[in-house]
N, C-alpha and C positions, 0 to 999 in steps of 0.2 A: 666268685666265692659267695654262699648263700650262710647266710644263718637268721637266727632268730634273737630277737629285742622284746624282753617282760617289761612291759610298761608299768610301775608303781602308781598306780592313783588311776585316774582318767584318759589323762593326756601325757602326751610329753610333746615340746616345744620341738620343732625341727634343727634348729639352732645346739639345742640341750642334747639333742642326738649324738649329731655330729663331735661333738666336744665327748661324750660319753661311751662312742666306739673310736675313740682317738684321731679320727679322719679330719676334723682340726684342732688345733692345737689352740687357739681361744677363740673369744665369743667374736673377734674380729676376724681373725681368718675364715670361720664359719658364717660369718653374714656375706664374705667376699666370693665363698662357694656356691652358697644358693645367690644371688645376686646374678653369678656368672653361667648361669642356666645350667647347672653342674650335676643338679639333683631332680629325681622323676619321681613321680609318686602316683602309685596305682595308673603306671604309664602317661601322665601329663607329667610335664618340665612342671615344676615348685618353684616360683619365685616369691615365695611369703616366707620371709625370715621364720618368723613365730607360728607358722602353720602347726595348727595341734594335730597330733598325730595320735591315734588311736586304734585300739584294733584289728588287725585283719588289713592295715595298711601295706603297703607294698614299696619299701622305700629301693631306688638304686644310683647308687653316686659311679661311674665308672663299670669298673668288673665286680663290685661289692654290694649285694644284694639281700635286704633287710626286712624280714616279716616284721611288724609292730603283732605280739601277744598279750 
């Protein structure tokens, strides 16, 4: 599944993501997701909790696939 994420401001935190397209359900289960090599970003594995995420990002947890706009 692909879609797209408008980023409000600058950034958004990686953490803040996940908690904001529902794929965890708190800020602890979402540190236990990137922690567990779960998340790719512009195809490298993401293991930084608070990695800022900006534009033109490419995030993919699974079969769910996330442009940052």
């Amino acid at each position: 599944m692909e879609s797209e994420f408008k980023i409000v401001g600058e950034y958004i935190e990686l953490i803040q993501l996940l908690k904001a397209l529902g794929i965890a359900e708190t800020g602890g289960h979402a540190k236990h997701i990137v922690e567990g090599g779960e998340v790719s970003r512009n195809g490298e594995i993401e293991y930084r909790k608070r990695a800022k995420l900006i534009p033109g990002d490419l995030i993919q947890i699974d079969d769910i696939i996330v442009l940052m706009t």
